[in-house]
C-alpha positions in Angstrom: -103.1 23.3 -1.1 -103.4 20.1 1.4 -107.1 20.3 2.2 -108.2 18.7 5.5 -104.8 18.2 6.8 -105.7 18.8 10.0 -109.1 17.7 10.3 -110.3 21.1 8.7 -113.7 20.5 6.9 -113.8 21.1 3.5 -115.8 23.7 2.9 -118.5 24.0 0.0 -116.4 25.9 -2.2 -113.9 23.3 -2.5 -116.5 20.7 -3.6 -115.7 18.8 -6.7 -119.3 20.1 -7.7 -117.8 23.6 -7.8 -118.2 25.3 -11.3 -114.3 25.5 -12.3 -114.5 29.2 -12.9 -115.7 29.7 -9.0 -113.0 27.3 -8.2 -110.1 29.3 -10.0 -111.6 32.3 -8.3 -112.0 31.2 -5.2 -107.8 30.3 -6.1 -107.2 33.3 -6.8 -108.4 35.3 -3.8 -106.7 32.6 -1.5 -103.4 33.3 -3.5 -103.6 37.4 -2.6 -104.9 36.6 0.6 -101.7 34.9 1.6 -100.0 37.6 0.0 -101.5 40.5 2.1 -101.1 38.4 5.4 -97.5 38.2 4.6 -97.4 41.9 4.5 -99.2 42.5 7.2 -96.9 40.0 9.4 -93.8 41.8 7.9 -95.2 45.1 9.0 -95.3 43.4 12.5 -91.6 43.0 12.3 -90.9 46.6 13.2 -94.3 47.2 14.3 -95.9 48.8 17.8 -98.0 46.1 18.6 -97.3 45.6 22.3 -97.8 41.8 23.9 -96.8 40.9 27.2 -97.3 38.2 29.6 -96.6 36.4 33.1 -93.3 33.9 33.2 -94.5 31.2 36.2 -91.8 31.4 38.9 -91.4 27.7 38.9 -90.5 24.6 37.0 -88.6 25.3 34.4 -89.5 28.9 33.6 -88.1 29.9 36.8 -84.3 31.0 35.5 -86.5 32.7 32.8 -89.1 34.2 35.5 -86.5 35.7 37.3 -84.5 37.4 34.1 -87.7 39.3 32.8 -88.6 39.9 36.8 -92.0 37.8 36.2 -93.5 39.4 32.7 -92.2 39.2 29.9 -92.8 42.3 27.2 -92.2 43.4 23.7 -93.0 45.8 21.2 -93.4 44.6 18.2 -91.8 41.1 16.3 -88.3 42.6 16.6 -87.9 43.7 20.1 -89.4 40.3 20.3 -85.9 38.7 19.4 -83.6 41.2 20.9 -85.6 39.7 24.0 -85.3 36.1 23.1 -84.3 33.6 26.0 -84.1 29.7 25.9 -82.1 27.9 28.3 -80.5 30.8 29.6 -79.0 31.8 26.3 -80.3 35.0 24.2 -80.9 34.6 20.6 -77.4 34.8 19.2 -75.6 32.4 21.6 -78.7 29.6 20.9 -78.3 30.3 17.2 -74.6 29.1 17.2 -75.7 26.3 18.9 -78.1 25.6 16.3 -75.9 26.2 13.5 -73.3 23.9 14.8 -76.3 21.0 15.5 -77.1 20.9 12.1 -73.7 21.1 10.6 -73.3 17.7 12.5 -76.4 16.4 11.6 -76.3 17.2 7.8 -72.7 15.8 7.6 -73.7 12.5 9.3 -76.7 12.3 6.9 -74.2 12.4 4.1 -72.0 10.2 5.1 -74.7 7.9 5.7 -73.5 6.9 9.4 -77.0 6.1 11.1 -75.0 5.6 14.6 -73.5 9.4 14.5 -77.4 10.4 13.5 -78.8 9.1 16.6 -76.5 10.0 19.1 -76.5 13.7 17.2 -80.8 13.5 17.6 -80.2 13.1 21.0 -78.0 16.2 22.3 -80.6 18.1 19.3 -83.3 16.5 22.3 -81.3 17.9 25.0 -80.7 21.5 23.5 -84.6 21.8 22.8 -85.8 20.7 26.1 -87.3 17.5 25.0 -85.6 14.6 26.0 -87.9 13.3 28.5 -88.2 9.8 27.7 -91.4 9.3 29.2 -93.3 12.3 27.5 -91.0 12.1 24.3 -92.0 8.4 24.0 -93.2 7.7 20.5 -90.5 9.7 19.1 -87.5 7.8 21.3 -89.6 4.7 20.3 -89.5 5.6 16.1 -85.9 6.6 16.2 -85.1 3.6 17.9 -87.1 1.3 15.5 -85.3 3.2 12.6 -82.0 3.4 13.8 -80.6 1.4 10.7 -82.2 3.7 8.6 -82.3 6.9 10.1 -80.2 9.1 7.4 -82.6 8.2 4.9 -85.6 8.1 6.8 -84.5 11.8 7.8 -83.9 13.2 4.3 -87.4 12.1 3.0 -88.9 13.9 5.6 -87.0 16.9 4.1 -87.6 16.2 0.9 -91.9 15.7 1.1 -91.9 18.7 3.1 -90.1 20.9 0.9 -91.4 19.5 -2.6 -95.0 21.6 -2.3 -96.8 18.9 -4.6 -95.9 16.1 -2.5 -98.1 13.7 -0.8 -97.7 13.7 3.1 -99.6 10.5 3.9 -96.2 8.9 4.6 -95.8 10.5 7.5 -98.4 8.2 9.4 -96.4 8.1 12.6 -94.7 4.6 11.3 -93.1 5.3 8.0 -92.5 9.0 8.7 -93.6 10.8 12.2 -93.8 14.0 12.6 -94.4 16.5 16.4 -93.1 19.5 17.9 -89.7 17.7 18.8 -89.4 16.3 15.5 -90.2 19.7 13.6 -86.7 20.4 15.7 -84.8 17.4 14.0 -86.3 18.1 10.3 -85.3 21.5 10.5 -81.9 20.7 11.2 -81.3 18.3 8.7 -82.6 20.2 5.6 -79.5 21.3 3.9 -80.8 24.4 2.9 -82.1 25.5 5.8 -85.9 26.2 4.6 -87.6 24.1 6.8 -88.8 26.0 10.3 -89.5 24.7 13.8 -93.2 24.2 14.2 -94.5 24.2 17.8 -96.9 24.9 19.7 -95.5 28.2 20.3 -94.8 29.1 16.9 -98.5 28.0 15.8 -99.9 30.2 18.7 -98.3 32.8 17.4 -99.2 32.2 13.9 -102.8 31.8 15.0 -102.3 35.1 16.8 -101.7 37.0 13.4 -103.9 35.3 11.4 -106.7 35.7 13.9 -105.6 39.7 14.2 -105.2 39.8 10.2 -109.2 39.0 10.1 -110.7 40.8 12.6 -108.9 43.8 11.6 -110.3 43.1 8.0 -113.6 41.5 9.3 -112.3 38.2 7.4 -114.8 35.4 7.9 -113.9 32.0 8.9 -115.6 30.8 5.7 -113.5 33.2 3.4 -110.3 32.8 5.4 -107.1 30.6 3.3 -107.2 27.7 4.4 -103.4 27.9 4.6 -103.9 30.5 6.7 -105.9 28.2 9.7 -102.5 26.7 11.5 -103.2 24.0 13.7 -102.9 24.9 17.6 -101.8 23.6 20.9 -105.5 23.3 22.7 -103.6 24.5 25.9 -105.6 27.6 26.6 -102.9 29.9 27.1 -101.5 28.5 23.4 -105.0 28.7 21.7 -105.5 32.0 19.9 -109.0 32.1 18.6 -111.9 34.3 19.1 -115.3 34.5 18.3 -114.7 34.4 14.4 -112.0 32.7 13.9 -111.8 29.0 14.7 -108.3 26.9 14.3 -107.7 23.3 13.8 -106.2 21.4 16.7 -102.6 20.5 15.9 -103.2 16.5 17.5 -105.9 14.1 16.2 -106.2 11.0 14.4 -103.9 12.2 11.5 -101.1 14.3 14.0 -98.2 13.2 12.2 -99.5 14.5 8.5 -101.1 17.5 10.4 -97.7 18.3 11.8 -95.6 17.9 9.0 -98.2 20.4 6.7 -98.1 22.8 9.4 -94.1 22.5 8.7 -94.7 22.9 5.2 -97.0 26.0 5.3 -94.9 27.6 8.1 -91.7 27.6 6.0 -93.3 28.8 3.1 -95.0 32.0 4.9 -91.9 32.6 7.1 -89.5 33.1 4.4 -91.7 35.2 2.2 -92.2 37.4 5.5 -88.9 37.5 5.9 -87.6 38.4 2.4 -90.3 41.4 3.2 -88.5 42.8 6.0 -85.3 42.0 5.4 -84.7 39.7 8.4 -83.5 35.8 8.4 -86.2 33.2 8.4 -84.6 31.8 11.9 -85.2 36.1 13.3 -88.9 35.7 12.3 -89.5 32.0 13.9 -87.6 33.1 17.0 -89.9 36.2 17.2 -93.6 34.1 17.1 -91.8 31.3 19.7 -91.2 34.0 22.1 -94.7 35.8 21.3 -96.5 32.6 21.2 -95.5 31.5 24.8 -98.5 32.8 25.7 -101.0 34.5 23.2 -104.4 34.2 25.5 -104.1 37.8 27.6 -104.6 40.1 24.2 -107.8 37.5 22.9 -110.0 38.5 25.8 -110.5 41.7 24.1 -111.5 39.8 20.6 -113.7 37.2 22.8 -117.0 39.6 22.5 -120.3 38.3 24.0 -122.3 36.8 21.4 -126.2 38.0 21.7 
């Protein structure tokens, strides 16, 4: 487990001071509580939890806006995807997209030709909507200063992520950098496809879950995995908490690590959900991006006046 990754105090359990005993209890229950959240999320899957929401009629929701005619509803994770809508495309036609993406981008990693990398991370930039060079300008910036190196630069990334006891300082925004547009790239380039897109939808959603999962079980902040507290988009209508649950925010002093443990944790949960209900990883991550557009309406209810 990556304690503090994302600013999270570490809380008194976890003290080195900790009888060993408690500690490998305390292990333990953090082990089955991820176990039982996973459950619970795969029961979502075909589930008749209801979430809906209003699509703003301008900027660039406003193709969407009009599809959905201004609100956009599902029933459950899976009616979530059959409902799924970026850049005009459903689920299916953006997944070919995708596929074909990171068939490029994996075969110009291999071959080692940094030039086919860069101009591939940029139509990735286009597809996802975030090719703004003024907003996007640390991340234009870092693949610019690493255009020489960019193949290998990209497969480390891969590589911490995935390997579960590895360290993530290098991603400290120079060696390694790691945001929402990048989660995008990384995704793409793992080979095996195990990495997920972590956004700020995709942790609202999460957050939604998790936050659901405890109040349901009157789960404690204090006895909550600490895998389980995703980092968040402190956009309101992207923040999930409530009165008893509290998440980390997903930018701070240490963004990049934050971001790529987020990555790290994701993946891990998202394929063990999805082995549980029999759907793909990509199914599962495309269900919380559409959910988590806006997970703020259903919290009101969970916000209760404190006395």
């Amino acid at each position: 487990m990556l304690a503090g990754a994302c600013a999270v105090p570490s809380p008194p359990y976890l003290s080195t001071l900790t009888p060993y005993g408690q500690r490998e209890r305390r292990t333990t229950r953090n082990h089955e509580q991820i176990h039982e959240f996973c459950q619970f999320l795969a029961h979502e899957w075909k589930g008749t939890r209801q979430h809906s929401y209003a699509v703003p009629s301008r900027g660039k929701s406003r193709g969407w806006s009009r599809m959905v005619d201004g609100k956009w509803s599902a029933v459950g994770l899976a009616d979530a995807v059959s409902k799924y809508a970026w850049g005009g495309k459903n689920f299916s036609e953006n997944k070919a997209e995708f596929d074909r993406l990171a068939t490029d981008l994996q075969s110009a990693i291999q071959r080692d030709s940094n030039s086919d990398v860069c101009a591939i991370l940029r139509a990735i930039m286009r597809w996802g909507g975030v090719d703004n060079k003024y907003r996007q300008k640390g991340t234009f910036e870092w693949i610019e200063q690493n255009a020489d190196e960019i193949s290998a630069r990209l497969s480390n990334a891969v590589d911490l992520i995935k390997d579960e006891q590895a360290s993530l300082e290098p991603f400290d925004g120079i060696n390694l950098t790691m945001n929402s547009t990048m989660t995008k790239i990384v995704s793409l380039a793992d080979p095996e496809q195990r990495l997920v897109i972590y956004d700020g939808r995709v942790g609202g959603a999460l957050g939604y879950f998790v936050a659901r999962f405890a109040e349901e079980r009157e789960i404690h902040q204090y006895d909550l995995a600490e895998q389980l507290l995703f980092a968040v988009d402190r956009e309101a209508k992207r923040c999930p908490e409530t009165n008893r649950i509290h998440f980390p925010a997903l930018f701070g002093k240490t963004r990049d690590r934050c971001h790529a443990s987020m990555v790290r944790w994701a993946s891990q949960l998202i394929w063990r959900v999805a082995k549980e209900c029999q759907a793909s990883p990509r199914e599962i991550e495309a269900a919380l991006f559409m959910w988590g557009y806006n997970v703020m309406r259903d919290y009101n209810i969970l916000k209760k006046p404190k006395h």
